[in-house]
Structures are given as C-alpha cells and as structure tokens.
N, CA, C and O atoms as a GROMACS GRO file, in nm:
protein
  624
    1UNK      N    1  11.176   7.922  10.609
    1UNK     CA    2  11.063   7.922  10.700
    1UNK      C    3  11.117   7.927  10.843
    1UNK      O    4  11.212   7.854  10.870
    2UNK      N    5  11.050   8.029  10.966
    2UNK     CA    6  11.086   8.054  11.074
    2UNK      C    7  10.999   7.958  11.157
    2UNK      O    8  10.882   7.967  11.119
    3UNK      N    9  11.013   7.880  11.246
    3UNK     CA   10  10.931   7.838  11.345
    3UNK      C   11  10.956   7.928  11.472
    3UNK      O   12  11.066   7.973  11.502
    4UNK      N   13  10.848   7.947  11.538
    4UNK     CA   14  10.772   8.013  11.686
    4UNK      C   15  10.725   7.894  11.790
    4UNK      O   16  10.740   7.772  11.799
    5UNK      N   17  10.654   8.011  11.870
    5UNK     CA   18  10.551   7.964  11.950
    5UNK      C   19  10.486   8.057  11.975
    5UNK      O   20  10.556   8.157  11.962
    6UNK      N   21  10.384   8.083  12.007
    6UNK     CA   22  10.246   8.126  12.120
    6UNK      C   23  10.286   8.157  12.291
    6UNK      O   24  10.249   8.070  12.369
    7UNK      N   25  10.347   8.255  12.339
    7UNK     CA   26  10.384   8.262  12.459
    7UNK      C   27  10.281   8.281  12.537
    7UNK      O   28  10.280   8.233  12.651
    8UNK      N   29  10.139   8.382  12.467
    8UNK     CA   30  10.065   8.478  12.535
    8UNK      C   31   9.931   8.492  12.442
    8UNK      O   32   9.934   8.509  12.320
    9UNK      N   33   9.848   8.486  12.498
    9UNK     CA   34   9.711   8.506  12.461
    9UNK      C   35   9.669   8.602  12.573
    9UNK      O   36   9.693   8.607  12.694
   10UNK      N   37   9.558   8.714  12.441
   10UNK     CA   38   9.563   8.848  12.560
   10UNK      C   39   9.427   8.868  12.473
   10UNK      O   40   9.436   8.884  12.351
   11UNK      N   41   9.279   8.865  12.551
   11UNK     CA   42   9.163   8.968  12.470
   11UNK      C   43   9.083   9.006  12.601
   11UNK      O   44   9.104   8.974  12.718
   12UNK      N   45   8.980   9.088  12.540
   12UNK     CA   46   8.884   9.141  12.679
   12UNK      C   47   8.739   9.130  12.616
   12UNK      O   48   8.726   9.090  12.500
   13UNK      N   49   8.670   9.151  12.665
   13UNK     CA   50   8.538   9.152  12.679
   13UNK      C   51   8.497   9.286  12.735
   13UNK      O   52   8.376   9.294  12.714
   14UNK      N   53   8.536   9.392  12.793
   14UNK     CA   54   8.525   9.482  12.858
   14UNK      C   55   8.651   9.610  12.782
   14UNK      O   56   8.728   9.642  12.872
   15UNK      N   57   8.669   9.648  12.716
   15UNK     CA   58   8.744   9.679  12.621
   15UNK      C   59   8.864   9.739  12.701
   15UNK      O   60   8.866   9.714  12.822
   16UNK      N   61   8.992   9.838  12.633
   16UNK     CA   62   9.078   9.945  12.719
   16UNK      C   63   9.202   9.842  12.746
   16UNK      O   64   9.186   9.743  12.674
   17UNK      N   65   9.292   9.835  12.806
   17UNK     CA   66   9.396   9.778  12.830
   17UNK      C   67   9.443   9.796  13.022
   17UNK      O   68   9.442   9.906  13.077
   18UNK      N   69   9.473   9.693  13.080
   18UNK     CA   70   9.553   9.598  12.993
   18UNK      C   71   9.452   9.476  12.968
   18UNK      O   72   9.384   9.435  13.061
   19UNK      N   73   9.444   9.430  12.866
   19UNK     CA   74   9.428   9.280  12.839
   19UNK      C   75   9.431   9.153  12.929
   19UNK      O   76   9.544   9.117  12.962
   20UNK      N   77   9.356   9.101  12.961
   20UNK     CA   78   9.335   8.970  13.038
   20UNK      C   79   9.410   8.842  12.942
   20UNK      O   80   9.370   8.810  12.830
   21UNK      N   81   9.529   8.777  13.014
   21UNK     CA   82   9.545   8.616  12.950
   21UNK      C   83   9.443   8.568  12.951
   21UNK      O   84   9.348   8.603  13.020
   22UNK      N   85   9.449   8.473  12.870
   22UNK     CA   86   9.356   8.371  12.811
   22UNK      C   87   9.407   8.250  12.754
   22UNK      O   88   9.515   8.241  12.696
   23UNK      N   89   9.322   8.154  12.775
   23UNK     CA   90   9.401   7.987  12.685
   23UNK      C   91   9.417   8.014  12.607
   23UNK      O   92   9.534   8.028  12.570
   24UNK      N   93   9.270   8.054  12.489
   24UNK     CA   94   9.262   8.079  12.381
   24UNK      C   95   9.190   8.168  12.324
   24UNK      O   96   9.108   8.233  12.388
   25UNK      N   97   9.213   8.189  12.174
   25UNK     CA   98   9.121   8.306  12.142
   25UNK      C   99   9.073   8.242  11.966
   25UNK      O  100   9.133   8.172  11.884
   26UNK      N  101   8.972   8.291  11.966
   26UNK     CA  102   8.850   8.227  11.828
   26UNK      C  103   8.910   8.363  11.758
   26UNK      O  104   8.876   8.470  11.810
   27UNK      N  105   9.002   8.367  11.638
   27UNK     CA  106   8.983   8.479  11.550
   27UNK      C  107   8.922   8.472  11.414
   27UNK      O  108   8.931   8.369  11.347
   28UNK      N  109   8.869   8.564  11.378
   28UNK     CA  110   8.755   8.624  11.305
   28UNK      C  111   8.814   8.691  11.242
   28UNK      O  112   8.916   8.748  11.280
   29UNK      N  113   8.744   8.705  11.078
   29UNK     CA  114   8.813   8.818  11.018
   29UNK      C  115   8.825   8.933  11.024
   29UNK      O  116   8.897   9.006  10.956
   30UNK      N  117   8.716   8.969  11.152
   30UNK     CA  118   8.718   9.161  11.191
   30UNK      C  119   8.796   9.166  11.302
   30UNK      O  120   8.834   9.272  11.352
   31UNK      N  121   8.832   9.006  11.364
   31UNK     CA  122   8.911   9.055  11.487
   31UNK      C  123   8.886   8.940  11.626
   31UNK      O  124   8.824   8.838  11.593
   32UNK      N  125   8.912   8.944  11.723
   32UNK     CA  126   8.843   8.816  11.807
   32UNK      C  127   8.756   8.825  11.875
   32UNK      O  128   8.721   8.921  11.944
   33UNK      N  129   8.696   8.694  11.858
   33UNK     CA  130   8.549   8.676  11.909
   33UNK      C  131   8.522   8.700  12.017
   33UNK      O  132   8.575   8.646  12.114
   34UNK      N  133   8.413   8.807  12.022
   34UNK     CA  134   8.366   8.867  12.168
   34UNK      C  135   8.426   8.985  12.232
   34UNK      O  136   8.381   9.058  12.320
   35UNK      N  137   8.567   8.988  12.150
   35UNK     CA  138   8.645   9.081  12.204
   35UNK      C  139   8.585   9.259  12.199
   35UNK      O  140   8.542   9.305  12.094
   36UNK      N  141   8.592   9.327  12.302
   36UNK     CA  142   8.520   9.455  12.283
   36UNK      C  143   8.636   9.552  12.236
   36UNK      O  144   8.742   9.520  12.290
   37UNK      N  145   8.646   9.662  12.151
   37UNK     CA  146   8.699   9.741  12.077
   37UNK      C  147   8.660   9.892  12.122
   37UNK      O  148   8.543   9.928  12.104
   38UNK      N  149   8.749   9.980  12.177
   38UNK     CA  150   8.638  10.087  12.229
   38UNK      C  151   8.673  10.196  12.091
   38UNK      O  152   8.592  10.258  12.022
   39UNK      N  153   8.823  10.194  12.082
   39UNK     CA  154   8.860  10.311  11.988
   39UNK      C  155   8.850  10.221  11.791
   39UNK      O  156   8.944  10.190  11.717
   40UNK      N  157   8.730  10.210  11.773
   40UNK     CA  158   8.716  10.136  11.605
   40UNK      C  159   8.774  10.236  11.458
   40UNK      O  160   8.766  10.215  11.337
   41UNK      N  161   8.814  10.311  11.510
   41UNK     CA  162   8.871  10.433  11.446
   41UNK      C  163   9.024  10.388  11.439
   41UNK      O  164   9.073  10.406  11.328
   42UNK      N  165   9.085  10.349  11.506
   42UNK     CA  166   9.226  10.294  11.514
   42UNK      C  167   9.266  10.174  11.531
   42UNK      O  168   9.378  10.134  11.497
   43UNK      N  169   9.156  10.086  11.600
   43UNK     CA  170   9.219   9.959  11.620
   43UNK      C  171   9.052   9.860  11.556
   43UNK      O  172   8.945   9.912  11.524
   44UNK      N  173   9.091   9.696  11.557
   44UNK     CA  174   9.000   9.694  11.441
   44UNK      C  175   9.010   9.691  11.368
   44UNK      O  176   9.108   9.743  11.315
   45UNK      N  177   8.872   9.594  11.268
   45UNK     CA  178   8.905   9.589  11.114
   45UNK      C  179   8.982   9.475  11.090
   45UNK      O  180   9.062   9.403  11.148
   46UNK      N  181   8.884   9.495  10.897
   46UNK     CA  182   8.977   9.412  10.864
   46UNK      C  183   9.134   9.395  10.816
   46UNK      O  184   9.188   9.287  10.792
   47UNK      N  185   9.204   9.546  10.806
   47UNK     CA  186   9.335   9.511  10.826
   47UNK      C  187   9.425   9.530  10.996
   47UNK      O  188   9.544   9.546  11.021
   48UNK      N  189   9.322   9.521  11.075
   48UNK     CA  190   9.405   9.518  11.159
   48UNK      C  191   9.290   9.483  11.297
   48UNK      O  192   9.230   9.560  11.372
   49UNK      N  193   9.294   9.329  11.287
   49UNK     CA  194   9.208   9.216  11.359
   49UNK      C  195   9.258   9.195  11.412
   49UNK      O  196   9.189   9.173  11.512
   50UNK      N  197   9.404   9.167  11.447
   50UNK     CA  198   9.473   9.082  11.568
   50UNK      C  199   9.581   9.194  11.533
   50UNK      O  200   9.612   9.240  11.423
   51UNK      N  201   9.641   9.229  11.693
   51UNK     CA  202   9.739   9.250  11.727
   51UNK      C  203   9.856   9.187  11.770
   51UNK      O  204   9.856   9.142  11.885
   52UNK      N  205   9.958   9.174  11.702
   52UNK     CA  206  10.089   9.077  11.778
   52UNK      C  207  10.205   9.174  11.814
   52UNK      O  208  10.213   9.294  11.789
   53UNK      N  209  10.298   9.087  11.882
   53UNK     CA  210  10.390   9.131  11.984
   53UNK      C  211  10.462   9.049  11.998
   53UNK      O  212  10.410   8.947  12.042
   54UNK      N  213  10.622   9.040  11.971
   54UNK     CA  214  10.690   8.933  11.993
   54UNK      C  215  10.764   8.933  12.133
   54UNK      O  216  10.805   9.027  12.202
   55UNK      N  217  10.766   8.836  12.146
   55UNK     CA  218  10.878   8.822  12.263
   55UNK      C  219  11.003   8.897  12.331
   55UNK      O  220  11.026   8.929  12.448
   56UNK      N  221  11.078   8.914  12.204
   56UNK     CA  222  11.181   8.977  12.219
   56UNK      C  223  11.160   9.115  12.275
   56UNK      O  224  11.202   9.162  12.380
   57UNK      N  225  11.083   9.171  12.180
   57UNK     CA  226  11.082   9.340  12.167
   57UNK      C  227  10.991   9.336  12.342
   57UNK      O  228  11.017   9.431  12.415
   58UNK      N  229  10.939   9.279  12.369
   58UNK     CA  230  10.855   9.287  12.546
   58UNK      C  231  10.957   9.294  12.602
   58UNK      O  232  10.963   9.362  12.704
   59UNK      N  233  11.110   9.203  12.538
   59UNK     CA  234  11.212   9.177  12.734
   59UNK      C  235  11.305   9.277  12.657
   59UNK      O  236  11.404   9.289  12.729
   60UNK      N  237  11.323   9.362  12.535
   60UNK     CA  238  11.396   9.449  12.549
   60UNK      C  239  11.402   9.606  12.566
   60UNK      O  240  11.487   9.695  12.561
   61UNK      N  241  11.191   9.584  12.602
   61UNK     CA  242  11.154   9.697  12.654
   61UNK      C  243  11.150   9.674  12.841
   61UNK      O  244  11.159   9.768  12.921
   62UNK      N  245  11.135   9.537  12.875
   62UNK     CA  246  11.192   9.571  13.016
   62UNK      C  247  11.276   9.559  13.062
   62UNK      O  248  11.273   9.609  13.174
   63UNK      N  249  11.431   9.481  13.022
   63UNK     CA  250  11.528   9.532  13.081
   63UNK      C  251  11.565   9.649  13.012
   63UNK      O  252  11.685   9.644  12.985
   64UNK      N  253  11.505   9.767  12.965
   64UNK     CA  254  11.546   9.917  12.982
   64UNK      C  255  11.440   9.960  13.110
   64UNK      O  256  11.432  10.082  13.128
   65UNK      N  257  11.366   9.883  13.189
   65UNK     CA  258  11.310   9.904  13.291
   65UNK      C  259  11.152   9.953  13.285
   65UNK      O  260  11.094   9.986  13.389
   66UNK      N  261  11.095   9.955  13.172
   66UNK     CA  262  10.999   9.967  13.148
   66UNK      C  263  10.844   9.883  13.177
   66UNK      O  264  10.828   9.783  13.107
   67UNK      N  265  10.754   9.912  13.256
   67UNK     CA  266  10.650   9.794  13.347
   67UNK      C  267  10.600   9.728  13.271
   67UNK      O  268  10.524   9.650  13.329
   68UNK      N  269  10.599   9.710  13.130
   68UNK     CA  270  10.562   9.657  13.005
   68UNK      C  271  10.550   9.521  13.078
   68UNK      O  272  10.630   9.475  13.159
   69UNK      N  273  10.383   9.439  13.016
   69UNK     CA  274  10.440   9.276  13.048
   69UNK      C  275  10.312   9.227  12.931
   69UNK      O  276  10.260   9.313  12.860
   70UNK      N  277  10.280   9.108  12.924
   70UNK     CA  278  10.195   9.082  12.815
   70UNK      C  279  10.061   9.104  12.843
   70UNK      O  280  10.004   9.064  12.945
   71UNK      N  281   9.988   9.196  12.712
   71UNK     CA  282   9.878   9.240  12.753
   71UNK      C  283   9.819   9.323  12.757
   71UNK      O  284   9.702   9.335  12.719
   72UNK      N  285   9.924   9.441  12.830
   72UNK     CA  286   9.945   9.545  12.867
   72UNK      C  287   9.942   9.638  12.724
   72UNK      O  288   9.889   9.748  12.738
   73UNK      N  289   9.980   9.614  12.623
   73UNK     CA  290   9.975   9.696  12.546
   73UNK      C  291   9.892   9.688  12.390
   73UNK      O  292   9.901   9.722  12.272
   74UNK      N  293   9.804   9.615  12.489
   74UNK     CA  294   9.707   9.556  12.368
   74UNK      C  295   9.709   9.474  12.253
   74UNK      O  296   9.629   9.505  12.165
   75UNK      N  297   9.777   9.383  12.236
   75UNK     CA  298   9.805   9.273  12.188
   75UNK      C  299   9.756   9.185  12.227
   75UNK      O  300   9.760   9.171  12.350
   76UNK      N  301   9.675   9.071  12.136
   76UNK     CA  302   9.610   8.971  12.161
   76UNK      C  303   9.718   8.890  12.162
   76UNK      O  304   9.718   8.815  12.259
   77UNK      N  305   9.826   8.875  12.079
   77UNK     CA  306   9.919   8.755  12.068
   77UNK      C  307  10.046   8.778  12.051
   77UNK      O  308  10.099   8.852  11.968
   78UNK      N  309  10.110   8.692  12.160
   78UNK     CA  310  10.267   8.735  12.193
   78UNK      C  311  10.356   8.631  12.132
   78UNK      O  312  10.349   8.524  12.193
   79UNK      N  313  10.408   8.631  12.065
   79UNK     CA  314  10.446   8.480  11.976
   79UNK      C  315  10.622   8.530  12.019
   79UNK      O  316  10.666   8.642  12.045
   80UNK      N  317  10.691   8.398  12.013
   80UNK     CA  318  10.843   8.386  12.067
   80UNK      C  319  10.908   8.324  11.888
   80UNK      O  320  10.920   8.209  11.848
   81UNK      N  321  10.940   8.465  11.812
   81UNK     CA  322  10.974   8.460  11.683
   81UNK      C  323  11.081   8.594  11.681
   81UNK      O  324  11.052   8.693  11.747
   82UNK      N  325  11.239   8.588  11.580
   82UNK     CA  326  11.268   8.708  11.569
   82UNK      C  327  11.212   8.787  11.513
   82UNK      O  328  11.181   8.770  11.395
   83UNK      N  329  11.174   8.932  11.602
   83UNK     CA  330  11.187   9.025  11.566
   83UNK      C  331  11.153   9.084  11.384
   83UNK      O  332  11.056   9.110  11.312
   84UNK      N  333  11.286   9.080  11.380
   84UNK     CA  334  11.288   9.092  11.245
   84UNK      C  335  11.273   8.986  11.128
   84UNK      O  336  11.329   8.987  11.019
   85UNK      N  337  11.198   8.908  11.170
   85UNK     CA  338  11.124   8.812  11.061
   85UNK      C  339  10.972   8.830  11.047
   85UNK      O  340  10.907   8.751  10.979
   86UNK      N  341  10.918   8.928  11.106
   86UNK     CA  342  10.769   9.022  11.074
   86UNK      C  343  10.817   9.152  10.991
   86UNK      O  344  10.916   9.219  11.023
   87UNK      N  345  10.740   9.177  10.888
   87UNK     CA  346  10.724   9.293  10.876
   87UNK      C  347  10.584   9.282  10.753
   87UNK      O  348  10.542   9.169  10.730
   88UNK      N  349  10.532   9.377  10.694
   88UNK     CA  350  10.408   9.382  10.619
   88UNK      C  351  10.426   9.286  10.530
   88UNK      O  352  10.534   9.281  10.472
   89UNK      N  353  10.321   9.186  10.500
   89UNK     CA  354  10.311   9.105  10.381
   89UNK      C  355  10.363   9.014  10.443
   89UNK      O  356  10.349   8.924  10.361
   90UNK      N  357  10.429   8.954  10.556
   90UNK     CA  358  10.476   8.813  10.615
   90UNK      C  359  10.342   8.707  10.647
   90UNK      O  360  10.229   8.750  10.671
   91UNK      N  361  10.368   8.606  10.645
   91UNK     CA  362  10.227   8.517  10.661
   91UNK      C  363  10.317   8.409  10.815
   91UNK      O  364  10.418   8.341  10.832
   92UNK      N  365  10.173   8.464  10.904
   92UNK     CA  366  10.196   8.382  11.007
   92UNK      C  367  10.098   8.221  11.040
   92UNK      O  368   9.990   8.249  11.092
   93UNK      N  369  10.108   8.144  11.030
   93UNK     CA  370  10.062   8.010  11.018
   93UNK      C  371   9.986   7.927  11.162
   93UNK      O  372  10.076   7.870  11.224
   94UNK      N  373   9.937   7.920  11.186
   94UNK     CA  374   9.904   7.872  11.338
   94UNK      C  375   9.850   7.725  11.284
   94UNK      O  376   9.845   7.697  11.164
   95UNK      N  377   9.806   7.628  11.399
   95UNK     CA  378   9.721   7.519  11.367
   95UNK      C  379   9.609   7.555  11.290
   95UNK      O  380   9.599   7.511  11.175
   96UNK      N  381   9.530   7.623  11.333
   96UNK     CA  382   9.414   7.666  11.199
   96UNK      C  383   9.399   7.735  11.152
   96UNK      O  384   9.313   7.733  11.064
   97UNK      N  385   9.505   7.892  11.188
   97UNK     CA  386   9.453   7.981  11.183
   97UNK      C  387   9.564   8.043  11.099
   97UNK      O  388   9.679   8.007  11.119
   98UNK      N  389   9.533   8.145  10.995
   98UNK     CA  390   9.710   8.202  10.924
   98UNK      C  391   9.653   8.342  10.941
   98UNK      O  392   9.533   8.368  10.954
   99UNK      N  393   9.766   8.441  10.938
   99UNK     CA  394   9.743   8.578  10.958
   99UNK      C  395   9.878   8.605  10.855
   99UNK      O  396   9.978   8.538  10.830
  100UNK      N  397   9.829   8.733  10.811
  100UNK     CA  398   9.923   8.830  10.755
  100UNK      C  399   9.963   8.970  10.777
  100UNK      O  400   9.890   9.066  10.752
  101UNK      N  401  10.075   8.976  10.822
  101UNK     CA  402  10.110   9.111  10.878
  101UNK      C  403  10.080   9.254  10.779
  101UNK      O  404  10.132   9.273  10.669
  102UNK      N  405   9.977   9.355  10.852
  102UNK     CA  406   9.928   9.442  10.760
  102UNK      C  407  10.001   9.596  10.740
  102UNK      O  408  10.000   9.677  10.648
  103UNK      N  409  10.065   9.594  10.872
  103UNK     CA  410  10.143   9.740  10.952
  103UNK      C  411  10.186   9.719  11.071
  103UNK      O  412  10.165   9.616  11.134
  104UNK      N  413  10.248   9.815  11.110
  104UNK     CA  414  10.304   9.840  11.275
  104UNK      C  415  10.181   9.927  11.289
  104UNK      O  416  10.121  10.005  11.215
  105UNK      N  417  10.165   9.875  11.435
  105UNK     CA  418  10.089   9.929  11.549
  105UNK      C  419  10.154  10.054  11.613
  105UNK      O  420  10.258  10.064  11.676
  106UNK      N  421  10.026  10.179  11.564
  106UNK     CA  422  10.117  10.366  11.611
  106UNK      C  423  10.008  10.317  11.794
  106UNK      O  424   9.899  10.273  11.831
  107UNK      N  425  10.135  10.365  11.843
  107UNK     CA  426  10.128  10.387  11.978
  107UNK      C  427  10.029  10.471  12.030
  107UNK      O  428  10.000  10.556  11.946
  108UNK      N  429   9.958  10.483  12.143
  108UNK     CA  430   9.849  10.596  12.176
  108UNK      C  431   9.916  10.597  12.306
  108UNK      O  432  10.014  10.534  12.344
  109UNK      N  433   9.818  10.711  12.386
  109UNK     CA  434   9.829  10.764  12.544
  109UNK      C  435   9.784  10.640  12.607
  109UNK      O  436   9.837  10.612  12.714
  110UNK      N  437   9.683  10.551  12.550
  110UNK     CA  438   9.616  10.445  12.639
  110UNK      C  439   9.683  10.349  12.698
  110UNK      O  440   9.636  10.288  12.794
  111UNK      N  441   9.803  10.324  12.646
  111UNK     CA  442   9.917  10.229  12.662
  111UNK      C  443  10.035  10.259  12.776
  111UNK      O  444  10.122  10.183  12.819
  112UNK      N  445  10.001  10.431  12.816
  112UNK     CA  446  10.120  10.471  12.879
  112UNK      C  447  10.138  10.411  13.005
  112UNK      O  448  10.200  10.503  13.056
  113UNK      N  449  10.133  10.366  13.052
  113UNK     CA  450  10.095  10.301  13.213
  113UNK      C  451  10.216  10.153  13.186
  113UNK      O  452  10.276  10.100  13.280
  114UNK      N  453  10.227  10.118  13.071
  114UNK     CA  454  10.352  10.024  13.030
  114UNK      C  455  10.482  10.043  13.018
  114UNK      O  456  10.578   9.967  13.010
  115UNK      N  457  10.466  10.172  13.019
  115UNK     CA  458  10.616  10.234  12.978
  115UNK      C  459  10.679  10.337  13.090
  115UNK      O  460  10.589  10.412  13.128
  116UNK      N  461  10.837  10.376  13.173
  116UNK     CA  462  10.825  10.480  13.191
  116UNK      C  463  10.793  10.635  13.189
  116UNK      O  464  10.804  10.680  13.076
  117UNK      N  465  10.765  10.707  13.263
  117UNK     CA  466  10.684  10.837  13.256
  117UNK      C  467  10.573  10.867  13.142
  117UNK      O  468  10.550  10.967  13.074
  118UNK      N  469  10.503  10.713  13.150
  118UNK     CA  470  10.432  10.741  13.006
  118UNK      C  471  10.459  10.723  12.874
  118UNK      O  472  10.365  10.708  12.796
  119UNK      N  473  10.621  10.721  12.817
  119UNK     CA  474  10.611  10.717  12.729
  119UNK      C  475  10.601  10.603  12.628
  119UNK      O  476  10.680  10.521  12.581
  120UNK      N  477  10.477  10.629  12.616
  120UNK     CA  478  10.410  10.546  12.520
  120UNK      C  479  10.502  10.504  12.401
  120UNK      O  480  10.508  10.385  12.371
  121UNK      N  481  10.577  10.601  12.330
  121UNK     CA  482  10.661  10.590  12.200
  121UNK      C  483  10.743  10.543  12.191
  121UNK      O  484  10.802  10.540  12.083
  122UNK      N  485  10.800  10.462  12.335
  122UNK     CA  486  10.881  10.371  12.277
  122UNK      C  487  10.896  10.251  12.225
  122UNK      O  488  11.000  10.188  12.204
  123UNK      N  489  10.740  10.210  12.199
  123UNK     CA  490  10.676  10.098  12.118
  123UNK      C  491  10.640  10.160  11.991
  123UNK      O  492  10.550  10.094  11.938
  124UNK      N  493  10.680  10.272  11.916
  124UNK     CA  494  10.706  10.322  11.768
  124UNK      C  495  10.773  10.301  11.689
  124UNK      O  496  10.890  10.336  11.700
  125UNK      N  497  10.722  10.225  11.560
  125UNK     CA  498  10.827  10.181  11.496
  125UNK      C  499  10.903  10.282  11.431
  125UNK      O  500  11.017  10.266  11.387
  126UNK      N  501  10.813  10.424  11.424
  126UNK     CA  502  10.886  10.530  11.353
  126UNK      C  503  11.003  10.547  11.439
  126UNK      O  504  11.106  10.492  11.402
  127UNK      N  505  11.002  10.611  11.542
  127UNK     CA  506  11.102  10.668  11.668
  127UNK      C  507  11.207  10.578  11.660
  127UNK      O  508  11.323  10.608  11.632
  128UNK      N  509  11.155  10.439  11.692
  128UNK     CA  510  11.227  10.362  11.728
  128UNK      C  511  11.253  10.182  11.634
  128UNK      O  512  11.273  10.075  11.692
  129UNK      N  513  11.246  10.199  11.501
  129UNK     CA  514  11.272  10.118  11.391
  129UNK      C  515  11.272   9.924  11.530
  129UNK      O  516  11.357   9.906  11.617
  130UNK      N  517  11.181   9.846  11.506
  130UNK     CA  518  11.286   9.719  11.546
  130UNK      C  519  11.192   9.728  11.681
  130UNK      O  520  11.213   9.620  11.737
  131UNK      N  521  11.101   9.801  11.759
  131UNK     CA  522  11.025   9.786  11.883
  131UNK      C  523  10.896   9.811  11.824
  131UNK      O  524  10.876   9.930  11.850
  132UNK      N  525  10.803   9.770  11.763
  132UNK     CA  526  10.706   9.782  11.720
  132UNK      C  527  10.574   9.640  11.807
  132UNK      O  528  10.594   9.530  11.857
  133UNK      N  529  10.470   9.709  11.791
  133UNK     CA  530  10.372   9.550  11.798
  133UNK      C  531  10.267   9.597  11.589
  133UNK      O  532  10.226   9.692  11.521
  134UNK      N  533  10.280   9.440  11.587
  134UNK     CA  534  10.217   9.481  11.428
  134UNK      C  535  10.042   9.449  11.430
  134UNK      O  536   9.991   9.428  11.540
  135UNK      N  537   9.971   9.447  11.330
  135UNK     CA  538   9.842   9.415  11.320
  135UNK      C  539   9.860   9.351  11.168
  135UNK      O  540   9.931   9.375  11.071
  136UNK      N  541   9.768   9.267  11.201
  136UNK     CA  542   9.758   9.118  11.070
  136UNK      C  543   9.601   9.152  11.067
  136UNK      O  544   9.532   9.217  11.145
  137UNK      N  545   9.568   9.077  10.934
  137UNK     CA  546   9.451   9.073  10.877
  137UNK      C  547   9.423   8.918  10.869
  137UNK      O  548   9.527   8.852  10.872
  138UNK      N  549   9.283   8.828  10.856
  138UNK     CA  550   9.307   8.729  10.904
  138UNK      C  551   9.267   8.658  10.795
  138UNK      O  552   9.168   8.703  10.738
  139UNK      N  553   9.333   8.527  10.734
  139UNK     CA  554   9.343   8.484  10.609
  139UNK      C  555   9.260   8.372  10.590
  139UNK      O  556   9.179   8.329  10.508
  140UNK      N  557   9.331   8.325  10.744
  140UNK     CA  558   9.202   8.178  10.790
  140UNK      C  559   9.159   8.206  10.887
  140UNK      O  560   9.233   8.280  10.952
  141UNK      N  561   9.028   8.171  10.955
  141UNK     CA  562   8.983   8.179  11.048
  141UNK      C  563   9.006   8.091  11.128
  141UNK      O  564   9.061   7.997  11.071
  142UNK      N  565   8.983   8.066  11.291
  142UNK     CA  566   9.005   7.911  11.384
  142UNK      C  567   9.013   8.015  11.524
  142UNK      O  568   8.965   8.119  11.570
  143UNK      N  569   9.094   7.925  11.550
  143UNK     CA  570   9.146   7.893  11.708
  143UNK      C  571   9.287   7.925  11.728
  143UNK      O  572   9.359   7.905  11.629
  144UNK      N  573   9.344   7.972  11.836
  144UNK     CA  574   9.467   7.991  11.876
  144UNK      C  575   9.470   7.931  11.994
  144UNK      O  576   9.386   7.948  12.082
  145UNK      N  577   9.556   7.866  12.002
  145UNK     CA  578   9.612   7.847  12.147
  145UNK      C  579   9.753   7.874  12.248
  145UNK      O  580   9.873   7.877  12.220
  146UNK      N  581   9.695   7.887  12.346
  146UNK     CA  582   9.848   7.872  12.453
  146UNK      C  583   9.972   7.815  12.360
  146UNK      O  584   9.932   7.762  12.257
  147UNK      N  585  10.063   7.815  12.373
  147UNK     CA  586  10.227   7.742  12.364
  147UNK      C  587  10.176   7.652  12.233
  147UNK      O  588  10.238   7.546  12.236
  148UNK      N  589  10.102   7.656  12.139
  148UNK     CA  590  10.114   7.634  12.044
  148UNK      C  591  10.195   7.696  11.903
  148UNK      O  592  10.176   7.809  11.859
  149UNK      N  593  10.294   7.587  11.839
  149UNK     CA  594  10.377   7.588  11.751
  149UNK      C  595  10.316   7.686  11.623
  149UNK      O  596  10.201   7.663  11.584
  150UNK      N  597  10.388   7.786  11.566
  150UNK     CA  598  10.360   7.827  11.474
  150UNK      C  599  10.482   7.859  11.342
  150UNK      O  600  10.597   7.833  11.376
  151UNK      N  601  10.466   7.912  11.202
  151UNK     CA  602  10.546   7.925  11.133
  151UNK      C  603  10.529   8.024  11.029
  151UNK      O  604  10.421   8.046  10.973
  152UNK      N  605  10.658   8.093  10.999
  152UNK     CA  606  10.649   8.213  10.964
  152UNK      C  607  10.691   8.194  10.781
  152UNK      O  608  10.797   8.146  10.742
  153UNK      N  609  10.583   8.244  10.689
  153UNK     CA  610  10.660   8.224  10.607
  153UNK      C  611  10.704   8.401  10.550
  153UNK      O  612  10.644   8.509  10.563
  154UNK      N  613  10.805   8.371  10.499
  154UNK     CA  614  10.865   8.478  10.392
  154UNK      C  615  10.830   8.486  10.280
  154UNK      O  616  10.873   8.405  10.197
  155UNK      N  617  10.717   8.615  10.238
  155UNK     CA  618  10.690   8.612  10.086
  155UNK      C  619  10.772   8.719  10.020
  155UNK      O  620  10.747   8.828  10.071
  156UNK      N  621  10.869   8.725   9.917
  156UNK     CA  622  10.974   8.798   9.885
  156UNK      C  623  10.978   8.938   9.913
  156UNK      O  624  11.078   9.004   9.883
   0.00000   0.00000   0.00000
C-alpha cells in the first residue's frame, strides 16, 4: 500500500480550463458536484468522473519549461503519489471517498495554453508513456479535501 496526499483541488462551475482551486470538492458518481462539463463526449461519465494528476508528472512537465501549473489542465485532483503507482484498475482511497483508475486522459487543443507552442501532447500517455493525467470512476461517494492523506491500493 502507497500513501499520498491531496496537493490540489481544481473544479469550475463555468466549464473550459483552467480550473479554479478549491478547499474541496463533493464527488459524485458522474463526476463533481456542480461542476460544469462543456465537451460530455470526452470528458465525464461514469468512467471518467474525476480527473487526477500527480505531482510529479506537473514538476516534470515544468522544469522542461512548460506553463503547466494545477488546474490548468483539467484535473480536479492533484495528489503527491508516484507516478507509477496509478495505472487502470488501481483503487485510490480518500477519507470518504475511493476512486478507481479507469484510463489515461487523451490530451485535446483546449489544454494548449499549458504547454509550450501548444503542445498539448506532451501530457500523452501514448507519445509519451509515464506523463499522463488519468480518469477514475467513483466507487464511494463524499468529500475531498485540501492536504488530506490518502492511499493507494494495488489490485494485482
């Protein structure tokens, strides 16, 4: 079992990116509460309600100099976990809330404004294996908070 934290809470009310911080966020099994969705064709749903983003992969997209910061690329939740201890079928644990990782998150044009000259793709997990943000489906419902402790389990 991996322990985390909660670096970043990111939703809108007004949909598009970048994402507004927030204390907290109420997730739901279609996704978070209140939160507006413009493109429901791609993002959305129930396999892909919350967006996450770890820590790492944010500071090793900006020291390659990239304007990337939390938020920005549409992720509700920025959790400080390796990397490579997400991938599909992982169960993430919060105080009330558990999620399960469903896929990597495919990059769009909407995001380009994070990255140099646009390019969006270097948050692809295809292109680029190991820089991904993923989408979870939501197992329990609750509350998330700020700098709250979380834990990762490994299902084989």
């Amino acid at each position: 079992m991996i322990s985390g934290s909660v670096v970043g809470l990111f939703a809108t009310t007004v949909g598009g990116v970048p994402k507004p911080s927030v204390n907290s966020i109420d997730v739901e099994t279609l996704g978070i509460k209140d939160e507006i969705i413009r493109d429901k064709k791609h993002h959305g749903g129930a396999d892909k309600a919350v967006c996450l983003l770890t820590q790492d992969v944010l500071q090793q997209l900006q020291d390659d100099g990239h304007p990337i910061v939390g938020g920005s690329t549409g992720e509700n939740i920025l959790i400080d976990v390796p990397f490579d201890s997400l991938r599909p079928g992982i169960q993430i644990e919060f105080r009330e809330v558990k999620l399960e990782i469903t896929m990597a998150a495919s990059p769009c044009k909407t995001i380009g404004d994070s990255f140099i000259n646009q390019n969006f793709n270097a948050i692809s997990d295809k292109k680029y294996p190991g820089r991904t943000r993923w989408y979870a489906r939501v197992l329990v419902e609750g509350t998330v908070h700020q700098n709250e402790q979380l834990t990762i389990n490994s299902i084989a």
